[in-house]
N, CA, C and O atoms as CSV, one atom per row, in Angstrom:
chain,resi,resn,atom,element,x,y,z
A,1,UNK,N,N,0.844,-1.170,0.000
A,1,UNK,CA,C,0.000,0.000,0.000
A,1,UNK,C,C,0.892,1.237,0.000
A,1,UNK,O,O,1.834,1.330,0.787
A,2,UNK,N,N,0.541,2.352,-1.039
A,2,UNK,CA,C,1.005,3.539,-0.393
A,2,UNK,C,C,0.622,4.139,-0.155
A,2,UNK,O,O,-0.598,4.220,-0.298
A,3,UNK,N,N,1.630,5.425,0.629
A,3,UNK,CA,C,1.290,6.774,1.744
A,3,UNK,C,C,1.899,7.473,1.427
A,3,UNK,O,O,2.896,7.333,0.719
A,4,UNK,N,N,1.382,8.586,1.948
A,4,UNK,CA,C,2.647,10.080,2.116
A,4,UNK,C,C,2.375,10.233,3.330
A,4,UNK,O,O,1.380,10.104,4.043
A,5,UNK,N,N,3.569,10.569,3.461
A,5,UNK,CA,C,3.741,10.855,5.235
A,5,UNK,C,C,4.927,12.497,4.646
A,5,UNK,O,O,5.459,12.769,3.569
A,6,UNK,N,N,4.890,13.235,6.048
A,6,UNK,CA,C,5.624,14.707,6.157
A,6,UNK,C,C,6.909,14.241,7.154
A,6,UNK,O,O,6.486,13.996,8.284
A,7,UNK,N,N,7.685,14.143,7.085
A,7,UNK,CA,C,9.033,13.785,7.844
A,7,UNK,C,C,10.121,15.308,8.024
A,7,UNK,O,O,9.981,16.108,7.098
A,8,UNK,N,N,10.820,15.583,8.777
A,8,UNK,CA,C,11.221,16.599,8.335
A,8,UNK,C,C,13.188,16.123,7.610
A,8,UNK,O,O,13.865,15.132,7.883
A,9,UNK,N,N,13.501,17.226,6.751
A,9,UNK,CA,C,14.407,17.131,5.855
A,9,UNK,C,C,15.670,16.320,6.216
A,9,UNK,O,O,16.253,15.511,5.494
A,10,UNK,N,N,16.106,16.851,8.004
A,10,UNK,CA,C,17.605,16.015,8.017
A,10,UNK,C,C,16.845,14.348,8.635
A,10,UNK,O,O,17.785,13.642,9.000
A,11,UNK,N,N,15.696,13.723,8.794
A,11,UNK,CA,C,15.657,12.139,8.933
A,11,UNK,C,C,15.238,12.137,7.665
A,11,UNK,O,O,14.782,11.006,7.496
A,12,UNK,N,N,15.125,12.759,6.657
A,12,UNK,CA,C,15.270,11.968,5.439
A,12,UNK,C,C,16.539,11.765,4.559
A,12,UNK,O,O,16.856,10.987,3.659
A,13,UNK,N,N,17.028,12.635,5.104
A,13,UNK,CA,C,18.447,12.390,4.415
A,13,UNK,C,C,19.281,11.522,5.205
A,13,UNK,O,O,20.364,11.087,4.813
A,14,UNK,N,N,18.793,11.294,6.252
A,14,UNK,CA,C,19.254,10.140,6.746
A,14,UNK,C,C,18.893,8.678,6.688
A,14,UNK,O,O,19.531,7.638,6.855
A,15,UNK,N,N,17.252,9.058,6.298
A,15,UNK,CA,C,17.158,7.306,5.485
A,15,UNK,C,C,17.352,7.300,4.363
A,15,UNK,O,O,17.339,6.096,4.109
A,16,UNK,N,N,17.571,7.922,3.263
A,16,UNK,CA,C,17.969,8.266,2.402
A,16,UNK,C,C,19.502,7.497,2.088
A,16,UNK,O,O,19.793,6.556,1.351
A,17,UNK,N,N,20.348,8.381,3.029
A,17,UNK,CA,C,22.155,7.911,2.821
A,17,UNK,C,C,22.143,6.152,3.792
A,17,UNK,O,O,23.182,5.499,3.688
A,18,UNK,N,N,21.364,5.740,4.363
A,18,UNK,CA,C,21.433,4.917,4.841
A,18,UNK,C,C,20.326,3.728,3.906
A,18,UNK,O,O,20.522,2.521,4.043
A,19,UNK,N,N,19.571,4.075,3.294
A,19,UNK,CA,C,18.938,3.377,2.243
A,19,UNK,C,C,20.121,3.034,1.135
A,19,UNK,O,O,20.270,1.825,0.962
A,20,UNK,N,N,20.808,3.718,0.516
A,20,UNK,CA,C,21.563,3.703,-0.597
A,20,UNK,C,C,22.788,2.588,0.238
A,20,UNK,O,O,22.887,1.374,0.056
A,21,UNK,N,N,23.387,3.207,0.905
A,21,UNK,CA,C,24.215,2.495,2.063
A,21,UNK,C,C,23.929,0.792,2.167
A,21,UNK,O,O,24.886,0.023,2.086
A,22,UNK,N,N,22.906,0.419,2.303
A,22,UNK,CA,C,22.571,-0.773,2.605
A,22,UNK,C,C,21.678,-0.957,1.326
A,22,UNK,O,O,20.865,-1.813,1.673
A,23,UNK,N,N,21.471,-0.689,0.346
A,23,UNK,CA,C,20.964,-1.209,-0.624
A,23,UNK,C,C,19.327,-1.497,-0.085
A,23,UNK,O,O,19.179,-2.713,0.031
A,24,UNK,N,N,18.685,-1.113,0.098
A,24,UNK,CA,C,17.334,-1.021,0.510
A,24,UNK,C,C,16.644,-0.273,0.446
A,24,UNK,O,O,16.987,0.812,0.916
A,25,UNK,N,N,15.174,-0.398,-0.208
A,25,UNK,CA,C,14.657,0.918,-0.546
A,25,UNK,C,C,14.108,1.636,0.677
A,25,UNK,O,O,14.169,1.159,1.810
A,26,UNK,N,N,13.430,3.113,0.300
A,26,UNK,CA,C,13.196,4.038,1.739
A,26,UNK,C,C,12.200,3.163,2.116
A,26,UNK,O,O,12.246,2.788,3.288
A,27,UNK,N,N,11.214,2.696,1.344
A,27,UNK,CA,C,9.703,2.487,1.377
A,27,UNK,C,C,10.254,0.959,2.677
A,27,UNK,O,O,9.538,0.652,3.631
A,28,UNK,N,N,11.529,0.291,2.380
A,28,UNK,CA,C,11.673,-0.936,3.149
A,28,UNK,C,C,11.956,-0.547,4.328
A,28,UNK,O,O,11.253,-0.929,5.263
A,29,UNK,N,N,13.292,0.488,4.589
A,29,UNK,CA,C,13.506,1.278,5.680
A,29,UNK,C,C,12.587,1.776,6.675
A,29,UNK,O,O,12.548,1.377,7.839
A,30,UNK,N,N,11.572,2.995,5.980
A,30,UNK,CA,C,10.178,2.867,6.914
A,30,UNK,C,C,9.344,1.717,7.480
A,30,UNK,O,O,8.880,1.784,8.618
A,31,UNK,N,N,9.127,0.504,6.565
A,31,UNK,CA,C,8.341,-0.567,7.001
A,31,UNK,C,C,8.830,-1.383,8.041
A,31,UNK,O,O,8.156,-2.054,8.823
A,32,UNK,N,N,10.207,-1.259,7.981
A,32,UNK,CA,C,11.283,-2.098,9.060
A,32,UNK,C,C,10.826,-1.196,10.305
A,32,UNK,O,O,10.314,-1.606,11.347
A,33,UNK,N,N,11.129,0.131,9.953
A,33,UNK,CA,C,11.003,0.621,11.379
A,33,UNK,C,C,9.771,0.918,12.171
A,33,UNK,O,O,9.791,1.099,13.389
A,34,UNK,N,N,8.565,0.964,11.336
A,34,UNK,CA,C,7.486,0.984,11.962
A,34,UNK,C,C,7.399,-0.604,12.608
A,34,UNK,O,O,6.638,-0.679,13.573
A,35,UNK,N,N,7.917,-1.587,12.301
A,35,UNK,CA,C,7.742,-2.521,12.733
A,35,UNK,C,C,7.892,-2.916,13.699
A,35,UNK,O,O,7.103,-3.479,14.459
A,36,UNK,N,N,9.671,-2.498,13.868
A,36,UNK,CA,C,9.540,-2.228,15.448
A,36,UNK,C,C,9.711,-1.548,16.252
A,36,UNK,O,O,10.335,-1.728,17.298
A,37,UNK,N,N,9.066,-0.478,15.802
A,37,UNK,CA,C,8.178,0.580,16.767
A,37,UNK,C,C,7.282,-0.524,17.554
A,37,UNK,O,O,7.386,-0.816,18.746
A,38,UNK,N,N,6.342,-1.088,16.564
A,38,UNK,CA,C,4.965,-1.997,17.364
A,38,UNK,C,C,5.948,-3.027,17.881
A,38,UNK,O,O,5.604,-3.446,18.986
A,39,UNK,N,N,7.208,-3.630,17.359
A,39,UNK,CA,C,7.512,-4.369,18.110
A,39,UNK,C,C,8.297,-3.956,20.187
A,39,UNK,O,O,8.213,-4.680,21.179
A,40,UNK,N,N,8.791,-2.906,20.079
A,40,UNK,CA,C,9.012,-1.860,21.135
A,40,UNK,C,C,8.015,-1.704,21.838
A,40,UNK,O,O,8.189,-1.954,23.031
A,41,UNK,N,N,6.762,-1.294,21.455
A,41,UNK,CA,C,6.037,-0.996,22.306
A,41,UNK,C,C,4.464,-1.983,22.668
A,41,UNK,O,O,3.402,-1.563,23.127
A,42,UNK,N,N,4.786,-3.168,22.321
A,42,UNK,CA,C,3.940,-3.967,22.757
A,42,UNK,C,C,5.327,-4.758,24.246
A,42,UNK,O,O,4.938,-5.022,25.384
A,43,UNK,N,N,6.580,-4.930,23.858
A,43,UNK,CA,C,7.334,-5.011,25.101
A,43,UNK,C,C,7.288,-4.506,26.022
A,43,UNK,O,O,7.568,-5.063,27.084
A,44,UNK,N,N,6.792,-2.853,25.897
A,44,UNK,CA,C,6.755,-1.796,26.885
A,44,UNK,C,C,5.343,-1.899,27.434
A,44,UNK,O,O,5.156,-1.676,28.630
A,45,UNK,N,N,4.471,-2.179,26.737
A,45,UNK,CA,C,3.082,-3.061,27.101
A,45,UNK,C,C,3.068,-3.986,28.053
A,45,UNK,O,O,2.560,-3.802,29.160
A,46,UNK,N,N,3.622,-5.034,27.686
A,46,UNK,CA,C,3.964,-6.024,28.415
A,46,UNK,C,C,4.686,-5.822,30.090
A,46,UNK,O,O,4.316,-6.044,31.243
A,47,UNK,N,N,5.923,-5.266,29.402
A,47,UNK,CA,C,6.281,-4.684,31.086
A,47,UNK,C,C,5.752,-3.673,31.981
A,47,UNK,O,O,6.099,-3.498,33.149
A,48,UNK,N,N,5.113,-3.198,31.504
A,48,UNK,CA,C,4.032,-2.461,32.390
A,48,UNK,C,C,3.061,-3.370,32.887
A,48,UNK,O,O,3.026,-3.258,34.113
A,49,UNK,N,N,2.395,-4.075,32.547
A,49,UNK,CA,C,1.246,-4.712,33.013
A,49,UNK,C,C,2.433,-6.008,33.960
A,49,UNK,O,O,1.974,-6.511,34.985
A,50,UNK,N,N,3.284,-6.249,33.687
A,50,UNK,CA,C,3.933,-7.379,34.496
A,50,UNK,C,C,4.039,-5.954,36.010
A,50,UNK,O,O,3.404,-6.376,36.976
A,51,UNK,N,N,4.621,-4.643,36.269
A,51,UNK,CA,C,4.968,-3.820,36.870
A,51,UNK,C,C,3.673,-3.878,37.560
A,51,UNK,O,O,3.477,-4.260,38.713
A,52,UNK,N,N,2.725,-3.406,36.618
A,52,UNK,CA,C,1.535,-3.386,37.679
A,52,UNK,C,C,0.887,-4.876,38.481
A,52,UNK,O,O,0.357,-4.951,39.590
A,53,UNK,N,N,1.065,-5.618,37.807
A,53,UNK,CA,C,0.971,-7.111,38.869
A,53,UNK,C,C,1.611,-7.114,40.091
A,53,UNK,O,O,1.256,-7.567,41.180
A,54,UNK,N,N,2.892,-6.376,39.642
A,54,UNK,CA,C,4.103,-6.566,41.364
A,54,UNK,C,C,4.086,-5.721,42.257
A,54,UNK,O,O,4.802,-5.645,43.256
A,55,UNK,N,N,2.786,-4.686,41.716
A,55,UNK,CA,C,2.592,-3.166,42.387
A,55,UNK,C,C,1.378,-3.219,43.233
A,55,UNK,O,O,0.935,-2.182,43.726
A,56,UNK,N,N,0.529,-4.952,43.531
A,56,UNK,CA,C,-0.780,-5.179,43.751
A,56,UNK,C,C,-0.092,-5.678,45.196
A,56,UNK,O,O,0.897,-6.406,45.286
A,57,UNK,N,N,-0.697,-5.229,46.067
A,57,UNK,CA,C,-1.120,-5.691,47.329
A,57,UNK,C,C,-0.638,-6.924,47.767
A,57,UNK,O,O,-1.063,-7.982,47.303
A,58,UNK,N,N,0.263,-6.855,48.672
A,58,UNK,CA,C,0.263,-9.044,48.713
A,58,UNK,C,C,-0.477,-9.334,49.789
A,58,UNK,O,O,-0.830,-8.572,50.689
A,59,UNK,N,N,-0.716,-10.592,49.637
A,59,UNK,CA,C,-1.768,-11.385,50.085
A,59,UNK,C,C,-1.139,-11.701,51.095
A,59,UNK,O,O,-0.206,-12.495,50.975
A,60,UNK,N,N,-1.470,-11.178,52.330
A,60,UNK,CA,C,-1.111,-11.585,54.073
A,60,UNK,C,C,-0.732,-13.319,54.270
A,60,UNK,O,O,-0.034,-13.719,55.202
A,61,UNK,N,N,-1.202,-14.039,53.438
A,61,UNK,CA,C,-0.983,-15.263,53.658
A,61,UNK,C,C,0.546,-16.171,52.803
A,61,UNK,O,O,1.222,-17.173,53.034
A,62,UNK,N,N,0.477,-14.719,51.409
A,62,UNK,CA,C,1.674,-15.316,51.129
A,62,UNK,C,C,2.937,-14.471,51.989
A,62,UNK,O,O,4.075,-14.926,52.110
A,63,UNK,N,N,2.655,-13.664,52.332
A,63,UNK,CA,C,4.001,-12.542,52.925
A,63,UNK,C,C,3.834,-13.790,54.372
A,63,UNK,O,O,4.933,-13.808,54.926
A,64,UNK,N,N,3.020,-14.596,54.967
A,64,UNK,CA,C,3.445,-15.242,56.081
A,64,UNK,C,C,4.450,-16.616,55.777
A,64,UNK,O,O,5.422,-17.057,56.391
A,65,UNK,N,N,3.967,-16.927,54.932
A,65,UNK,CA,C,4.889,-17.958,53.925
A,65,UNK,C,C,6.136,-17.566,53.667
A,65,UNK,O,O,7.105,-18.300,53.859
A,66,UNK,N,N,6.194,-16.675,53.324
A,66,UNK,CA,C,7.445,-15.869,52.663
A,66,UNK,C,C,8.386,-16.165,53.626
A,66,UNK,O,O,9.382,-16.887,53.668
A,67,UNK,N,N,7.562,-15.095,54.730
A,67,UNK,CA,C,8.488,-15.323,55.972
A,67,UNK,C,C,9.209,-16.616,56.690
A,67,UNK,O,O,10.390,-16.668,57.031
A,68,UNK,N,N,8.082,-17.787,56.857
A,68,UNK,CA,C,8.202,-18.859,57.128
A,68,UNK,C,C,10.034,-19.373,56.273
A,68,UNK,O,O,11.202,-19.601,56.587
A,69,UNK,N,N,9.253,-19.314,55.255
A,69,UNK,CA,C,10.717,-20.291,54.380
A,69,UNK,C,C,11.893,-19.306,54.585
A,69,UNK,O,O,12.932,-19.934,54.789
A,70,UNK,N,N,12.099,-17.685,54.599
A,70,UNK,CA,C,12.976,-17.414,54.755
A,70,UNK,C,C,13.739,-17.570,56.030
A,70,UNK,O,O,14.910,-17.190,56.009
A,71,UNK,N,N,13.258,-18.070,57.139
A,71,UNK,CA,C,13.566,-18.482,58.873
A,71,UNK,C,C,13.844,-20.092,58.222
A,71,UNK,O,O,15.020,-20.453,58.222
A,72,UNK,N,N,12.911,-20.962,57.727
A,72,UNK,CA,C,13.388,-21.834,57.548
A,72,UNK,C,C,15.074,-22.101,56.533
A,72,UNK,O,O,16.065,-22.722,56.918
A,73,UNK,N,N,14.923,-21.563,55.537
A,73,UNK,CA,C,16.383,-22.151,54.494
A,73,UNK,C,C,17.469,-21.072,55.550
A,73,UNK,O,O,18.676,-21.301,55.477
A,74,UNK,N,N,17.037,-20.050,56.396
A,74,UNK,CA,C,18.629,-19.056,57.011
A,74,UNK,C,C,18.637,-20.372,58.281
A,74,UNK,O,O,19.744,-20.542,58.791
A,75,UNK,N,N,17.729,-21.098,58.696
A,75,UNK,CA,C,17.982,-22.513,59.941
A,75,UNK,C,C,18.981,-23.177,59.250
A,75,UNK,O,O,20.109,-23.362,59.707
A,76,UNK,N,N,18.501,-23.635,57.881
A,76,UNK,CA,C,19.404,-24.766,57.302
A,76,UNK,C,C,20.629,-24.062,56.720
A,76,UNK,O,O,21.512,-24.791,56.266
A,77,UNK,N,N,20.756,-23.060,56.685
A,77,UNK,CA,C,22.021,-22.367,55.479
A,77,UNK,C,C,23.004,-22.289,57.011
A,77,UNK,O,O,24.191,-22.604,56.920
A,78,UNK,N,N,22.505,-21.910,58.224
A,78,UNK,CA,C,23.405,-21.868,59.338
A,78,UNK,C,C,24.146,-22.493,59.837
A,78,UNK,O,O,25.165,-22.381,60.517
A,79,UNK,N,N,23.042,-23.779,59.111
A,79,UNK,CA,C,23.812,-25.364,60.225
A,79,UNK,C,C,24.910,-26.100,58.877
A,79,UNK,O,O,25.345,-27.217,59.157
A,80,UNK,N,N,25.282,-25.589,57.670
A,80,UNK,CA,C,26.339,-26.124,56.998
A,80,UNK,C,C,27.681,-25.579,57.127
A,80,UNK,O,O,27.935,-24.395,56.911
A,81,UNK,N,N,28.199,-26.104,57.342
A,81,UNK,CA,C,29.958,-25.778,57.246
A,81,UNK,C,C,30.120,-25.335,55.987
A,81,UNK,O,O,29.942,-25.708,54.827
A,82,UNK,N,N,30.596,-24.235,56.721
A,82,UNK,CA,C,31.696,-23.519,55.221
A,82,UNK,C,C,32.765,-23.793,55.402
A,82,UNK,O,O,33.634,-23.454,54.598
């Protein structure tokens, strides 16, 4: 499909000398990079919503757990010879 898009003069002369450079047309250059643009920012998607999972409240029952095993493995890490 084509478009016109408004870019301003020095990033076109930079896909431009870098199109010729690598033998690739502009039209491939743009398509590469919009690509991963969406590929960038569905990552940045992703880690946000993982951020906001670790940003939720913990559950009193696992923070007692937590605790538990960390008293338990510092019992057993105490009693080995170094």
């Amino acid at each position: 499909m084509k478009i016109a898009i408004s870019i301003p003069d020095d990033l076109f002369s930079k896909v431009e000398r870098f199109s010729r450079k690598s033998r690739i047309s502009r039209s491939e250059v743009f398509a590469r990079a919009v690509e991963e643009f969406f590929e960038k920012r569905q990552s940045w998607e992703l880690l946000e919503a993982v951020n906001r999972a670790c940003d939720l409240a913990e559950d009193p029952a696992e923070a007692k757990l937590r605790s538990r095993a960390r008293k338990r493995y510092a019992k057993i890490l105490s009693e080995e010879p170094y």
